[in-house]
Steps between C-alpha positions, in 0.01 A plus 500: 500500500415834522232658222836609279618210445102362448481722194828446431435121477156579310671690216729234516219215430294705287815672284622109430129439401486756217810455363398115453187673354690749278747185417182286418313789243854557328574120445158482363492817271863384357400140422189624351726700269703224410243279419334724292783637338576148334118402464348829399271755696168423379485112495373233720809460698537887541178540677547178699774618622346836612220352656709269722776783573169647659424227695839509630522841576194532687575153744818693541323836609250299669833347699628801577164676642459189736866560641441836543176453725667207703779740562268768631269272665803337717674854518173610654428193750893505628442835524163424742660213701808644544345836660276305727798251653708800510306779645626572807144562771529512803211606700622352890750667693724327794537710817801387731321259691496303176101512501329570154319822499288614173611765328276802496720621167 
């Protein structure tokens, strides 16, 4: 993969991730509506139900933060490896006798 299609990949992951997020806070603000549209605002259900649409909404964010760092953390370590295996040294040279002279490059 070249580092295109890396960030391509990473907006990919991390695009999915907060539109679950986004899909997650909506669900939870309409419900929350709902349920407080047929109980009342101020009443024991009505702040119940904010209280655990919190809850929700911050495991969710809390979700969606910890995707994010894996993402950049493996982004970053494929990044690493891949420029170590790959990286083309090459400090000998061969003269035409086949014998291995070092470079002085």
């Amino acid at each position: 993969m070249t580092n295109n299609n890396n960030e391509r990949n990473d907006g990919l992951i991390k695009g999915i991730s907060k539109e679950a997020n986004e899909f997650v806070h909506h669900t939870v603000d309409t419900s929350g509506k709902i349920v407080k549209s047929i109980s009342g605002e101020g009443g024991l259900v009505g702040k119940t139900v904010d209280s655990s649409g919190k809850i929700v909404k911050k495991i969710s964010d809390t979700g969606n933060n910890v995707i994010g760092n894996t993402v950049d953390t493996s982004s970053k370590v494929f990044k690493n490896v891949s420029e170590k295996a790959f990286k083309k040294k090459s400090n000998i040279i061969l003269n035409p006798q086949s014998t291995i002279i070092p470079s002085l490059f």
